[in-house]
Structures are given as C-alpha cells and as structure tokens.
ModelCIF file with pLDDT and N, C-alpha, C, O atoms, coordinates in Angstrom:
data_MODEL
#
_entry.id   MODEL 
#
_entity.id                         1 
_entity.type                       polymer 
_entity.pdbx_number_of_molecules   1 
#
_entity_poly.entity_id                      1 
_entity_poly.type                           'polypeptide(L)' 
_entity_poly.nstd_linkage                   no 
_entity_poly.nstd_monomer                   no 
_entity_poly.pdbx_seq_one_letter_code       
;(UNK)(UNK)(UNK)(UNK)(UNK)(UNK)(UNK)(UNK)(UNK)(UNK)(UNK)(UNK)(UNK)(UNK)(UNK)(UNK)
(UNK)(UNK)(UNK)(UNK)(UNK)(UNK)(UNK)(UNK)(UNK)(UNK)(UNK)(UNK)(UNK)(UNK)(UNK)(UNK)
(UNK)(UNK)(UNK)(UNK)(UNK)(UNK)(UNK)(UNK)(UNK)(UNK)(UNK)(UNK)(UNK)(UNK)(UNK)(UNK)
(UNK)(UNK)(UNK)(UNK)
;
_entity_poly.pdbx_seq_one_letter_code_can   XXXXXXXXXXXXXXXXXXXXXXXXXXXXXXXXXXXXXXXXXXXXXXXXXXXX 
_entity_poly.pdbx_strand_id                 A 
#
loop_
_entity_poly_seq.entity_id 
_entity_poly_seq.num 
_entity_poly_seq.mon_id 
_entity_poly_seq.hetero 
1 1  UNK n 
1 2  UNK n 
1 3  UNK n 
1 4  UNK n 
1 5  UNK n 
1 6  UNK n 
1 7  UNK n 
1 8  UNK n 
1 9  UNK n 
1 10 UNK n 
1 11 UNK n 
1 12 UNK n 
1 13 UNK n 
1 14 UNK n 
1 15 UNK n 
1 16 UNK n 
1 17 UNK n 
1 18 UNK n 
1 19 UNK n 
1 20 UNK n 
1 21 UNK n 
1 22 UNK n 
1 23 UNK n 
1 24 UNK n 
1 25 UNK n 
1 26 UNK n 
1 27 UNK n 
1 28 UNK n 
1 29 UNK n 
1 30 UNK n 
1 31 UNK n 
1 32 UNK n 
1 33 UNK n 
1 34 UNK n 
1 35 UNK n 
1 36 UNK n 
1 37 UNK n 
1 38 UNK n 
1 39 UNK n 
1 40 UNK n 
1 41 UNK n 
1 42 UNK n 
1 43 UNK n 
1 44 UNK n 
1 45 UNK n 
1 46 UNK n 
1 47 UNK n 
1 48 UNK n 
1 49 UNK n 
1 50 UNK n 
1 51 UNK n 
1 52 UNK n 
#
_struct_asym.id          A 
_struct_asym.entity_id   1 
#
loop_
_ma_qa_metric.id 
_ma_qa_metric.mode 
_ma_qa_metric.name 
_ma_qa_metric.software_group_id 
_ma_qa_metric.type 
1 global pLDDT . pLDDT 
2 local  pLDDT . pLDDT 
#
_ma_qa_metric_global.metric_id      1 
_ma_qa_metric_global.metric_value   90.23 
_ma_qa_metric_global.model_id       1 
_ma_qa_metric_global.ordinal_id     1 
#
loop_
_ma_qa_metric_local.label_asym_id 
_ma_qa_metric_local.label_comp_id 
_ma_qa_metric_local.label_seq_id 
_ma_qa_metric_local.metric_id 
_ma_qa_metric_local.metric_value 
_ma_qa_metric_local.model_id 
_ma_qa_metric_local.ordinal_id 
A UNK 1  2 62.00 1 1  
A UNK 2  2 68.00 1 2  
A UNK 3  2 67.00 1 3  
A UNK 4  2 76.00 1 4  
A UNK 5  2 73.00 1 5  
A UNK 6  2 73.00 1 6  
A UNK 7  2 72.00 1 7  
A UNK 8  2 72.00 1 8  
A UNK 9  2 74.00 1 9  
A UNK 10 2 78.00 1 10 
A UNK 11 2 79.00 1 11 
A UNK 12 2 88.00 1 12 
A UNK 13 2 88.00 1 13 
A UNK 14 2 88.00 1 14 
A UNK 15 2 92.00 1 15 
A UNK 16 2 92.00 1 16 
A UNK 17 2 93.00 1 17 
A UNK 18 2 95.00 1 18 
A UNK 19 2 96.00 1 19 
A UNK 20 2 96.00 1 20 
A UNK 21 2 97.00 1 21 
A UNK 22 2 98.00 1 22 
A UNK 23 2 97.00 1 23 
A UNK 24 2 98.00 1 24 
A UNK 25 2 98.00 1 25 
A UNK 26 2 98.00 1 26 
A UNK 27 2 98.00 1 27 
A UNK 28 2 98.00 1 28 
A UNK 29 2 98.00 1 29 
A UNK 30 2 98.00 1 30 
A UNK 31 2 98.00 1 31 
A UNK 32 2 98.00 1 32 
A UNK 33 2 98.00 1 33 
A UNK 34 2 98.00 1 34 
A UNK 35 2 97.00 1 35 
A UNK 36 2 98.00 1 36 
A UNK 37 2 98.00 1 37 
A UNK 38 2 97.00 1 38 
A UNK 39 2 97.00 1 39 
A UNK 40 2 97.00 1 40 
A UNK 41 2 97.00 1 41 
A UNK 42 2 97.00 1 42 
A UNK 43 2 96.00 1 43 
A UNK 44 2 96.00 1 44 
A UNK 45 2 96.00 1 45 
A UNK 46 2 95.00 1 46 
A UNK 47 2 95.00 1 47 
A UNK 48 2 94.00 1 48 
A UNK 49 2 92.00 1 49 
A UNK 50 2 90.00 1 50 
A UNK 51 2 87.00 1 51 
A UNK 52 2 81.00 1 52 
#
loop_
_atom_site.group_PDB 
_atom_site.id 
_atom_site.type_symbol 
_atom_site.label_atom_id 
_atom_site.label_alt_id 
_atom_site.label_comp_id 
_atom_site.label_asym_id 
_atom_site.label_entity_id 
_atom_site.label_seq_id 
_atom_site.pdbx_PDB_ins_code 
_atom_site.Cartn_x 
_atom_site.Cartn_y 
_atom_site.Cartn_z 
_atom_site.occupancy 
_atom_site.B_iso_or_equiv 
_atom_site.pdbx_formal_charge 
_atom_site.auth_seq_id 
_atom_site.auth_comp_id 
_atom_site.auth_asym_id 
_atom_site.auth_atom_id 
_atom_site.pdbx_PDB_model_num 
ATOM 1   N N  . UNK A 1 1  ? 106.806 111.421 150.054 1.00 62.00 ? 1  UNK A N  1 
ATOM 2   C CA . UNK A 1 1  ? 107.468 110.217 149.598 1.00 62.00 ? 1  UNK A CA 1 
ATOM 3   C C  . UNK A 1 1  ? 106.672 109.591 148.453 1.00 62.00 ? 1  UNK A C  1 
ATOM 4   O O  . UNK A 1 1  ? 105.458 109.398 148.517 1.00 62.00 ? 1  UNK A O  1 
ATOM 5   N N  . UNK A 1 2  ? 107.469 109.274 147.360 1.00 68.00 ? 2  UNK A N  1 
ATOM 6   C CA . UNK A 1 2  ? 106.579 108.620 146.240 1.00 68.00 ? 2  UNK A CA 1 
ATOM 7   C C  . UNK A 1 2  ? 105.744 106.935 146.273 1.00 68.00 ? 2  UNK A C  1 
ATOM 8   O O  . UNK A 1 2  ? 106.224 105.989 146.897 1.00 68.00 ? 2  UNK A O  1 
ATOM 9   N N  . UNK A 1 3  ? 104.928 106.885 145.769 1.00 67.00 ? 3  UNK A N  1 
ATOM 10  C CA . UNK A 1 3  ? 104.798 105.015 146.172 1.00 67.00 ? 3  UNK A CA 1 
ATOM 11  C C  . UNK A 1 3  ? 105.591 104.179 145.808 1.00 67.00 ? 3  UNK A C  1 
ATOM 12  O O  . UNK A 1 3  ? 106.405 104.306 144.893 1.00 67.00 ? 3  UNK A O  1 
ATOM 13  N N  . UNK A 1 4  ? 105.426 103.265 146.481 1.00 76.00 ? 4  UNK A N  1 
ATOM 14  C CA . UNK A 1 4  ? 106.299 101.892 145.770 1.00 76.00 ? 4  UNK A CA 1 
ATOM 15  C C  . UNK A 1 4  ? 105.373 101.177 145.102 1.00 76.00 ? 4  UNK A C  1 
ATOM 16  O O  . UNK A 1 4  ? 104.157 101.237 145.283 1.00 76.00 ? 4  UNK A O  1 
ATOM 17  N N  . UNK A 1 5  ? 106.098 100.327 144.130 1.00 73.00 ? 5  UNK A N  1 
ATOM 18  C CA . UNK A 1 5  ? 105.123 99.029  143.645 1.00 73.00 ? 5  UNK A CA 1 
ATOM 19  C C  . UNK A 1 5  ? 104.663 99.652  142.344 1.00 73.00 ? 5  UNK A C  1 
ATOM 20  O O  . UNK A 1 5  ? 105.281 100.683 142.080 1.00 73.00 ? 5  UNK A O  1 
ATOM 21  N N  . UNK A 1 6  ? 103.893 99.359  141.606 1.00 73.00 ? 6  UNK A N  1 
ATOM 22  C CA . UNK A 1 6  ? 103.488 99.939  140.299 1.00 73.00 ? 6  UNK A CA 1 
ATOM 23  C C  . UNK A 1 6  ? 102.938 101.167 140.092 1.00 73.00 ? 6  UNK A C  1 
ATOM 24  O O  . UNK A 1 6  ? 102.539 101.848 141.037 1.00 73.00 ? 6  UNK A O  1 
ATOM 25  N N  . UNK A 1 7  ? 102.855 101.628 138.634 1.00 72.00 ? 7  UNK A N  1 
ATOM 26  C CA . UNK A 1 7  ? 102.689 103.206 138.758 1.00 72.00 ? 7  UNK A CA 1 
ATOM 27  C C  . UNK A 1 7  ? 100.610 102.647 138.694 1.00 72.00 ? 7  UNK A C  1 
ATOM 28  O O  . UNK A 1 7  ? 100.003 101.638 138.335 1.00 72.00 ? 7  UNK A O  1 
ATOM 29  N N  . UNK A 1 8  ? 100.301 103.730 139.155 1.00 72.00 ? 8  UNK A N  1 
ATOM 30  C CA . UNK A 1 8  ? 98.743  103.630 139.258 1.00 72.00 ? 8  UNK A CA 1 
ATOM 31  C C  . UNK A 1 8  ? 98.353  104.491 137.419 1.00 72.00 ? 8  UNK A C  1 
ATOM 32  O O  . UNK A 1 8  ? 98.708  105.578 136.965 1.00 72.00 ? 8  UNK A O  1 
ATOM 33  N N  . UNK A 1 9  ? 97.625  103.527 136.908 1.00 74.00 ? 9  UNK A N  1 
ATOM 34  C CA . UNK A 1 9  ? 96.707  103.862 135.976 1.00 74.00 ? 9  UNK A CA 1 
ATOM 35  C C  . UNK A 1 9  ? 97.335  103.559 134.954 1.00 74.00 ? 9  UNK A C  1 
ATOM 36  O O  . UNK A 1 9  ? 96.487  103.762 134.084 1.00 74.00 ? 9  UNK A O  1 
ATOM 37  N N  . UNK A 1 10 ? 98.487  103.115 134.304 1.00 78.00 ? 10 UNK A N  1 
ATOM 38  C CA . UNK A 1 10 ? 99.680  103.109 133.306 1.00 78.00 ? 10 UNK A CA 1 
ATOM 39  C C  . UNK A 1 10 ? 98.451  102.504 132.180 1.00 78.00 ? 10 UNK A C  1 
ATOM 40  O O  . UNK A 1 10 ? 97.951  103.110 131.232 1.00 78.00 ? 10 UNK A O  1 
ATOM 41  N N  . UNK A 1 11 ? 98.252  101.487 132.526 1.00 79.00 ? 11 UNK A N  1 
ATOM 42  C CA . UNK A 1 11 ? 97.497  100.678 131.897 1.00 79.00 ? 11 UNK A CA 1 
ATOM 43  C C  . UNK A 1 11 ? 96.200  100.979 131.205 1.00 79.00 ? 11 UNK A C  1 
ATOM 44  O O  . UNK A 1 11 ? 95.950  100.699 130.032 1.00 79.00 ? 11 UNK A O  1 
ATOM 45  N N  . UNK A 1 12 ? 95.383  101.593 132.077 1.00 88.00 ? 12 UNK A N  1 
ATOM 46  C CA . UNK A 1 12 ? 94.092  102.288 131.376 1.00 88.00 ? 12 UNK A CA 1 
ATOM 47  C C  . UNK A 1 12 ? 94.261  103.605 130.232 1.00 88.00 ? 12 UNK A C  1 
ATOM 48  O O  . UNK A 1 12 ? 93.558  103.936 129.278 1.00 88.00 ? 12 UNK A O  1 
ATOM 49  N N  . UNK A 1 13 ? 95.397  104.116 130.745 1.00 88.00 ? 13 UNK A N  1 
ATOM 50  C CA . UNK A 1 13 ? 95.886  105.480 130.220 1.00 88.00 ? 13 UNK A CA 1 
ATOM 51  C C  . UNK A 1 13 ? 96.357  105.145 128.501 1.00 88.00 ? 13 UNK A C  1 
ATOM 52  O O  . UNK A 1 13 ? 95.898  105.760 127.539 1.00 88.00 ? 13 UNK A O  1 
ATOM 53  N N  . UNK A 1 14 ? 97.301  104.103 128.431 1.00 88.00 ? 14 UNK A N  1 
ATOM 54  C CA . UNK A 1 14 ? 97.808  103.081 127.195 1.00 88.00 ? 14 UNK A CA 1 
ATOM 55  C C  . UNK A 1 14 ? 96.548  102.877 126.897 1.00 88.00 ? 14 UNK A C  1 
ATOM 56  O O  . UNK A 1 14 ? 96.139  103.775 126.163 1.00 88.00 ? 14 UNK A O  1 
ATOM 57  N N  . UNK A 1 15 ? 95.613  101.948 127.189 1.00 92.00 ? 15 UNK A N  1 
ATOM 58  C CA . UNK A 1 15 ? 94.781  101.344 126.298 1.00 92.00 ? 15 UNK A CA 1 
ATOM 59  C C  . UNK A 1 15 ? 93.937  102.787 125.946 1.00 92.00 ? 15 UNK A C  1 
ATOM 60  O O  . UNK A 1 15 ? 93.802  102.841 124.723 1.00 92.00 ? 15 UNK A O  1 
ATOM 61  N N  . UNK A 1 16 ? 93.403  103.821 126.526 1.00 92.00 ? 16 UNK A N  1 
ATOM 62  C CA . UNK A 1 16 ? 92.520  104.747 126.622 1.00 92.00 ? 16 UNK A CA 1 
ATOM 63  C C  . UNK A 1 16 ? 93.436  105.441 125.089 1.00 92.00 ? 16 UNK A C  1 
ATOM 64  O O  . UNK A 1 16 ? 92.734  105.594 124.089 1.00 92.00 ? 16 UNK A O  1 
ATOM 65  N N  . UNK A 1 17 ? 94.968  105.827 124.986 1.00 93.00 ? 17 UNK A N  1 
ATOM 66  C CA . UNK A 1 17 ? 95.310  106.227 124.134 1.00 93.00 ? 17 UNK A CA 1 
ATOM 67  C C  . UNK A 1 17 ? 95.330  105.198 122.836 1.00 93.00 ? 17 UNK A C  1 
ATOM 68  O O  . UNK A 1 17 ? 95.361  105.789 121.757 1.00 93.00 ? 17 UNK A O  1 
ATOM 69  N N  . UNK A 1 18 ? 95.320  104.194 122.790 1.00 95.00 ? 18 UNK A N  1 
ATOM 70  C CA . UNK A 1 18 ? 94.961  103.419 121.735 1.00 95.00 ? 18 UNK A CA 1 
ATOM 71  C C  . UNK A 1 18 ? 93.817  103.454 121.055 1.00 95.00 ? 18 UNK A C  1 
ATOM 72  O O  . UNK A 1 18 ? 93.859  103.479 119.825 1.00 95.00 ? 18 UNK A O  1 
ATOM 73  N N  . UNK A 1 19 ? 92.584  103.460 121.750 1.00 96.00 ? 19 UNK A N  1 
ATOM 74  C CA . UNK A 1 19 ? 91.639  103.846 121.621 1.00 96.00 ? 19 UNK A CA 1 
ATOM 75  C C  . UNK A 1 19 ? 91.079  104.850 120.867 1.00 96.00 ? 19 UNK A C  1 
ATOM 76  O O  . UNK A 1 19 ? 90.351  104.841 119.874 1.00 96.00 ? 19 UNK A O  1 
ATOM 77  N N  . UNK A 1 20 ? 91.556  105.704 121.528 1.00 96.00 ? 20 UNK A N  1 
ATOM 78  C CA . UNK A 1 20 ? 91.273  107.278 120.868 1.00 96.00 ? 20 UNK A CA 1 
ATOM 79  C C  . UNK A 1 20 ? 92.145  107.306 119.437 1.00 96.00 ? 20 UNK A C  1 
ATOM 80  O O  . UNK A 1 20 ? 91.664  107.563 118.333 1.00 96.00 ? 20 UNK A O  1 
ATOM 81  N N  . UNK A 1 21 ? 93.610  106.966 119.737 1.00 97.00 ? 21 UNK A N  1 
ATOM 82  C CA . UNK A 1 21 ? 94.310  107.031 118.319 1.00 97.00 ? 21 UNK A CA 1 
ATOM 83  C C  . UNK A 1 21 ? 93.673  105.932 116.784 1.00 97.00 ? 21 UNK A C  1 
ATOM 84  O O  . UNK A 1 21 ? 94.079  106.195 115.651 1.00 97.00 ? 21 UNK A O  1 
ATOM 85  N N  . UNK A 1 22 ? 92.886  105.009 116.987 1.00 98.00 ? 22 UNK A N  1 
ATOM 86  C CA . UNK A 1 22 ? 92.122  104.024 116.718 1.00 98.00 ? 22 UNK A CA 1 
ATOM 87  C C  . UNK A 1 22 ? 90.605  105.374 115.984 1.00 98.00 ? 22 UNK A C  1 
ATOM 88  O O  . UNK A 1 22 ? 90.309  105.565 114.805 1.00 98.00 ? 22 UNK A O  1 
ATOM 89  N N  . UNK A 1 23 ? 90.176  105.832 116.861 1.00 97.00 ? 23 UNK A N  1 
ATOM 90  C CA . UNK A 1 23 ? 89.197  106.806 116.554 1.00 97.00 ? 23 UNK A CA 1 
ATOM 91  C C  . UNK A 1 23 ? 89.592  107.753 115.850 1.00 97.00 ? 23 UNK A C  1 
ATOM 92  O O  . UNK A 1 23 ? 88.699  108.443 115.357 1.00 97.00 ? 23 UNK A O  1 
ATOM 93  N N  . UNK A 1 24 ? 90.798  108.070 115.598 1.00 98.00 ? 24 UNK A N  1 
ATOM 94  C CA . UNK A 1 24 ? 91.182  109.114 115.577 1.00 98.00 ? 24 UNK A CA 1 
ATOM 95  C C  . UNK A 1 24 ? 91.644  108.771 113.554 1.00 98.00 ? 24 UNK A C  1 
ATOM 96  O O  . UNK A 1 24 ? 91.220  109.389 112.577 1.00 98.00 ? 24 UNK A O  1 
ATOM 97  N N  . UNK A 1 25 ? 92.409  107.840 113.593 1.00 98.00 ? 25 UNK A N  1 
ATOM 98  C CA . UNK A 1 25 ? 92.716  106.610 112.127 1.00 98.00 ? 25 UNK A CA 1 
ATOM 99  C C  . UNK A 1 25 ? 90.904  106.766 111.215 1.00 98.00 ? 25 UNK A C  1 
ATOM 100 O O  . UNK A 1 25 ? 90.489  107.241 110.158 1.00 98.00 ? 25 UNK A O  1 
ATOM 101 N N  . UNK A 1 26 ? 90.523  106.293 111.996 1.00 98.00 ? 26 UNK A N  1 
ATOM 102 C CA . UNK A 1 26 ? 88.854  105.877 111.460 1.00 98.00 ? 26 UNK A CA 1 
ATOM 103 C C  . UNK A 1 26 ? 88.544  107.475 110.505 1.00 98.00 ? 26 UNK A C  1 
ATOM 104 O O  . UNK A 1 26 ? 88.415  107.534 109.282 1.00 98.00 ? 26 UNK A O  1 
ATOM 105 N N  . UNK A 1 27 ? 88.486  108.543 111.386 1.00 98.00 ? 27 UNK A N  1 
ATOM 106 C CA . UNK A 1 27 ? 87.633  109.817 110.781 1.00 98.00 ? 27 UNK A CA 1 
ATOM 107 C C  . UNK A 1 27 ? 88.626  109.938 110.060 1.00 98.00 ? 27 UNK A C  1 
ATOM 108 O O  . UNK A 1 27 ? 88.233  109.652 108.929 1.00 98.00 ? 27 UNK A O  1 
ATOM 109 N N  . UNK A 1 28 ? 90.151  110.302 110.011 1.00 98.00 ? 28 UNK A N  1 
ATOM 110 C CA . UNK A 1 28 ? 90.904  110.491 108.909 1.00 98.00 ? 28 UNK A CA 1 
ATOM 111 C C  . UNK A 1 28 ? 90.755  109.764 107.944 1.00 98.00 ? 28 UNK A C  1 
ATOM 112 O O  . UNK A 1 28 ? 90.959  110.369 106.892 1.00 98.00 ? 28 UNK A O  1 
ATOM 113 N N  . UNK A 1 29 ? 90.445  108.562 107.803 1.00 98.00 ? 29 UNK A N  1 
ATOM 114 C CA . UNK A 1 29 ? 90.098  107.284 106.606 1.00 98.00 ? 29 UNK A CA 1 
ATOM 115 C C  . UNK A 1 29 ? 89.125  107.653 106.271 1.00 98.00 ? 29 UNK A C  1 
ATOM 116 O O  . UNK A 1 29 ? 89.131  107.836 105.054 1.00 98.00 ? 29 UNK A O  1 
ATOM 117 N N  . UNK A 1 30 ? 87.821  107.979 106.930 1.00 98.00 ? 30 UNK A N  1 
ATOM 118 C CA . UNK A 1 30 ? 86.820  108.547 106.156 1.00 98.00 ? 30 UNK A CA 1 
ATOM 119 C C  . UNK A 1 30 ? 86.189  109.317 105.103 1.00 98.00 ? 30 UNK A C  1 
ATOM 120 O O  . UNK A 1 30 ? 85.336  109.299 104.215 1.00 98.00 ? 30 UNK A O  1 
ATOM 121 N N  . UNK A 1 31 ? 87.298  110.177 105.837 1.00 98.00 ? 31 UNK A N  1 
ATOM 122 C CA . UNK A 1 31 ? 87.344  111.877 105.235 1.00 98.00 ? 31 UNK A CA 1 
ATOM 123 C C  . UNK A 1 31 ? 88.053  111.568 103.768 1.00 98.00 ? 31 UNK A C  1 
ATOM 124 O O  . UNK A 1 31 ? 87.597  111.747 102.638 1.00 98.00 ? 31 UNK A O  1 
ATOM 125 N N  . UNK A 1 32 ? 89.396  111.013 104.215 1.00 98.00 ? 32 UNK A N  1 
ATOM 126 C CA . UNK A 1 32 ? 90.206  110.740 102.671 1.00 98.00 ? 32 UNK A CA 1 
ATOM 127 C C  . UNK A 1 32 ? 89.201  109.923 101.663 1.00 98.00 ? 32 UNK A C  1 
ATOM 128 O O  . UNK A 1 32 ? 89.052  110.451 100.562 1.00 98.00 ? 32 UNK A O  1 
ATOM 129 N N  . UNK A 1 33 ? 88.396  108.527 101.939 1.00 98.00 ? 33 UNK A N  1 
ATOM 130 C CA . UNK A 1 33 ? 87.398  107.929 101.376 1.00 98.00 ? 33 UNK A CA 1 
ATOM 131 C C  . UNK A 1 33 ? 86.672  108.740 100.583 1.00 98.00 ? 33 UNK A C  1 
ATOM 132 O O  . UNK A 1 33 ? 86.701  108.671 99.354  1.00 98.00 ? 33 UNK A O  1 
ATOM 133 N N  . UNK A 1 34 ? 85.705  109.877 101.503 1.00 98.00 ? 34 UNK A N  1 
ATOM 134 C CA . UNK A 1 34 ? 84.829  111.224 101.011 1.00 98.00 ? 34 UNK A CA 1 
ATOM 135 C C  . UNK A 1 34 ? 85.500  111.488 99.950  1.00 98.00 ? 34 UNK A C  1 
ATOM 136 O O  . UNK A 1 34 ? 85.011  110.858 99.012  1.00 98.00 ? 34 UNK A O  1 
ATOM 137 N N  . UNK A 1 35 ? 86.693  112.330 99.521  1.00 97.00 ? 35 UNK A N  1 
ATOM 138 C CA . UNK A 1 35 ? 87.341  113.200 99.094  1.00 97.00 ? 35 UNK A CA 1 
ATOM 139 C C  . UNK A 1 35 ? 87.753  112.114 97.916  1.00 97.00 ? 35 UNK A C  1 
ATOM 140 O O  . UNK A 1 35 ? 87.173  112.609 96.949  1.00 97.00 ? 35 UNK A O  1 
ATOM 141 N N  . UNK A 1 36 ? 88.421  110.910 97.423  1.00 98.00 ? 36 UNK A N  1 
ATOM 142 C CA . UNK A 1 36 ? 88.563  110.381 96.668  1.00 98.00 ? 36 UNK A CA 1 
ATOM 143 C C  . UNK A 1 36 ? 86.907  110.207 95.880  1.00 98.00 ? 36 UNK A C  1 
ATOM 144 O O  . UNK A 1 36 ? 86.820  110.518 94.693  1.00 98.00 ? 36 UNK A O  1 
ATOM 145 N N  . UNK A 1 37 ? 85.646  109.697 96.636  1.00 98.00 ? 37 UNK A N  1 
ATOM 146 C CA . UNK A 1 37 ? 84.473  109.560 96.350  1.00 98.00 ? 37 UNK A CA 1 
ATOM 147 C C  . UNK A 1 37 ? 84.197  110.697 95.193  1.00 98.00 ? 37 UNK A C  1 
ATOM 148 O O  . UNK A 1 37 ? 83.898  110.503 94.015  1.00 98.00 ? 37 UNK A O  1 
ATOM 149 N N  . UNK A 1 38 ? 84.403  112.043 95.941  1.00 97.00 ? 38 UNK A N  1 
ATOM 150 C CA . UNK A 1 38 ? 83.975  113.068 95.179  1.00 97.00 ? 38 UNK A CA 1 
ATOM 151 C C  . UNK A 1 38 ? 84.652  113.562 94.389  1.00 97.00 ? 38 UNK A C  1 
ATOM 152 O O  . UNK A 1 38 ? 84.126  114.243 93.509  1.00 97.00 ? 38 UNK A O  1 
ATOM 153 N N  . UNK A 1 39 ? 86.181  113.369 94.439  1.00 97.00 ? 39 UNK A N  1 
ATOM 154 C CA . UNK A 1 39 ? 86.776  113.544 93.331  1.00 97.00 ? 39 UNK A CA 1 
ATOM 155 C C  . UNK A 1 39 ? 86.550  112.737 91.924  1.00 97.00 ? 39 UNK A C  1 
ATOM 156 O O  . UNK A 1 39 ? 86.583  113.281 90.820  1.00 97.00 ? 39 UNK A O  1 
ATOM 157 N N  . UNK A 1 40 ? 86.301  111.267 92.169  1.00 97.00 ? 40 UNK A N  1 
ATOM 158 C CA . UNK A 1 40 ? 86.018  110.553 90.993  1.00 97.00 ? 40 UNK A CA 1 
ATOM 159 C C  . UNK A 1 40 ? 84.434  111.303 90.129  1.00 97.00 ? 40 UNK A C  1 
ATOM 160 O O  . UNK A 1 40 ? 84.334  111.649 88.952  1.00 97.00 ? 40 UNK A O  1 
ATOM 161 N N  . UNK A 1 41 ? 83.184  111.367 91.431  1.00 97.00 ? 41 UNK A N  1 
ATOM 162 C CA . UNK A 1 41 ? 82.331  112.084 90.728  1.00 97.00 ? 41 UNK A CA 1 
ATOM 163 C C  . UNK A 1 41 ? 82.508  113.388 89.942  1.00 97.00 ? 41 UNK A C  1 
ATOM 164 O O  . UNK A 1 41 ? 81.828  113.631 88.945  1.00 97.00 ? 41 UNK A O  1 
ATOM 165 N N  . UNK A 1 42 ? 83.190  113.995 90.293  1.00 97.00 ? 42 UNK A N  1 
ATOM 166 C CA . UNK A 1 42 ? 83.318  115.080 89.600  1.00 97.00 ? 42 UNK A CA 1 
ATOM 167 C C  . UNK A 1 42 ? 83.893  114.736 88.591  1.00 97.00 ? 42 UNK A C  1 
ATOM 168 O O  . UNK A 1 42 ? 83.269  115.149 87.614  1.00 97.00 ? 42 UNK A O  1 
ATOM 169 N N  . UNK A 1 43 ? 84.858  114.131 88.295  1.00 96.00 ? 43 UNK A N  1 
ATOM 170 C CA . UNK A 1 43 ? 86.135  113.732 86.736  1.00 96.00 ? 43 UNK A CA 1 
ATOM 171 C C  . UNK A 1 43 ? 85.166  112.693 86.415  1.00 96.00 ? 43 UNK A C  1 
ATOM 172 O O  . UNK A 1 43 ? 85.805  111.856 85.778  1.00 96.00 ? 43 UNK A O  1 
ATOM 173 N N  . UNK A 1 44 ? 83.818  112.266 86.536  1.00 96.00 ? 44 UNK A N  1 
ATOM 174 C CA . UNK A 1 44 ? 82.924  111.541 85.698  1.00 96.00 ? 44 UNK A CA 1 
ATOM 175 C C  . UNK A 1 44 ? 82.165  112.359 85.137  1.00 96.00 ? 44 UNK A C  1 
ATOM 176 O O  . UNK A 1 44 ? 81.744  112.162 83.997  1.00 96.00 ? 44 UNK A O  1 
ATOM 177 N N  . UNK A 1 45 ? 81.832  113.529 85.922  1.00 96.00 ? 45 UNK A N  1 
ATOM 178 C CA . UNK A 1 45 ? 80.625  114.629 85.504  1.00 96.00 ? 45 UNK A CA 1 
ATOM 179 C C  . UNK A 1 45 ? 81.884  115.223 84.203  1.00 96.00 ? 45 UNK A C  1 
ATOM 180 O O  . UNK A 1 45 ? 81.922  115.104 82.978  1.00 96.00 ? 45 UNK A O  1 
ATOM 181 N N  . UNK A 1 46 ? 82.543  115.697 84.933  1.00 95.00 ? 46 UNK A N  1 
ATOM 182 C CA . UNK A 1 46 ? 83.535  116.872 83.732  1.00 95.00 ? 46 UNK A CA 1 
ATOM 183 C C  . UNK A 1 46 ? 83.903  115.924 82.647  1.00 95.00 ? 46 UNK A C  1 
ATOM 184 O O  . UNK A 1 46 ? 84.474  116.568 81.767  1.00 95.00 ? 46 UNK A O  1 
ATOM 185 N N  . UNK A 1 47 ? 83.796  114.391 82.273  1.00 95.00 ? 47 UNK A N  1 
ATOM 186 C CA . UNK A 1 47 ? 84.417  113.495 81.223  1.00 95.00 ? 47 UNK A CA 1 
ATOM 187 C C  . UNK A 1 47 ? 82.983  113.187 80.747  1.00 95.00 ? 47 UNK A C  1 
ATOM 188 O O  . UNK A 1 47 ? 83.039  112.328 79.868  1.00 95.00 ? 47 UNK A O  1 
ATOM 189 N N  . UNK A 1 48 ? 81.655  113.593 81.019  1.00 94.00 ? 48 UNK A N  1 
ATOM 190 C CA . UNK A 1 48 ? 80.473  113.261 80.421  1.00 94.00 ? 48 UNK A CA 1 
ATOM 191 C C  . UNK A 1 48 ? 80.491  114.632 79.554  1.00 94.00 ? 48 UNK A C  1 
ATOM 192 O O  . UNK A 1 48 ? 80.462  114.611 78.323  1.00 94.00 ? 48 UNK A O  1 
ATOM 193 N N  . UNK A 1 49 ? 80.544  115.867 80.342  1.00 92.00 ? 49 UNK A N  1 
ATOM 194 C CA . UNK A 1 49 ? 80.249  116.836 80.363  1.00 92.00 ? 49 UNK A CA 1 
ATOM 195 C C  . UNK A 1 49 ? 81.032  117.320 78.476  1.00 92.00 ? 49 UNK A C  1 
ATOM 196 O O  . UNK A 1 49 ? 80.518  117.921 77.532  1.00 92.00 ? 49 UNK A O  1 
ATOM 197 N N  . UNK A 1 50 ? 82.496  116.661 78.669  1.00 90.00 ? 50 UNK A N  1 
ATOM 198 C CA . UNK A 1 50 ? 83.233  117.000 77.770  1.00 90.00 ? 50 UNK A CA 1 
ATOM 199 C C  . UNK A 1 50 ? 82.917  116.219 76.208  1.00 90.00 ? 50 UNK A C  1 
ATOM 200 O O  . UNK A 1 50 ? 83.190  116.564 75.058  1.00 90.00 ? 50 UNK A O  1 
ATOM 201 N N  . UNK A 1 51 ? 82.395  115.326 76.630  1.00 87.00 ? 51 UNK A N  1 
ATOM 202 C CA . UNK A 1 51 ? 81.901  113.899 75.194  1.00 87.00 ? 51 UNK A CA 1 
ATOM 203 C C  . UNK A 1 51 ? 80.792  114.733 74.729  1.00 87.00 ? 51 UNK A C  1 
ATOM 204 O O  . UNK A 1 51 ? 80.787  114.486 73.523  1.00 87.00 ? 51 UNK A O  1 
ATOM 205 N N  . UNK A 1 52 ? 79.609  115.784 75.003  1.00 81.00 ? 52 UNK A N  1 
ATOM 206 C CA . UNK A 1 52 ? 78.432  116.098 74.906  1.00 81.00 ? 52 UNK A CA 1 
ATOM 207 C C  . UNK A 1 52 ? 79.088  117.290 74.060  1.00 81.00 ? 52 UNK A C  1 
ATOM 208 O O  . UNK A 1 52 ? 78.373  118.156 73.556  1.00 81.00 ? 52 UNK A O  1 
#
C-alpha cells in the first residue's frame, strides 16, 4: 500500500536540483568567459603582430 500524506523528500530533491543546476550555469559561464578572454588575446597578438 502506498503512503498517505506527502511525498517524502520532494523538497530536498528540488532544492538539491537547483543547486547543482546553479553549479552547473557557473562552470559553463566560466568556460565561455575563458574562451572570449583568449580569443580577444589572441586578435590582440595577431593585430600587433600584423602593424610590425
């Protein structure tokens, strides 16, 4: 027979996936950050590189 009354854990499970999806936002933002970072260095090196 199933329980009555509320489901057990609903709540921790939601916030636990917020969480993680939250962690999960962060390293993807990072990474894209990195990758813009190093793209600009490089099109500064190759636009010095090209004036010389």
């Amino acid at each position: 027979m199933p329980k009555k009354g509320k489901a057990k854990n609903t709540i921790n499970k939601a916030k636990h996936t917020k969480l993680m999806q939250q962690k999960i936002n962060k390293v993807k933002l990072e990474k894209q950050r990195n990758k813009e970072r190093l793209k600009a260095i490089i099109k500064k090196v190759n636009d010095t590189k090209k004036e010389q």
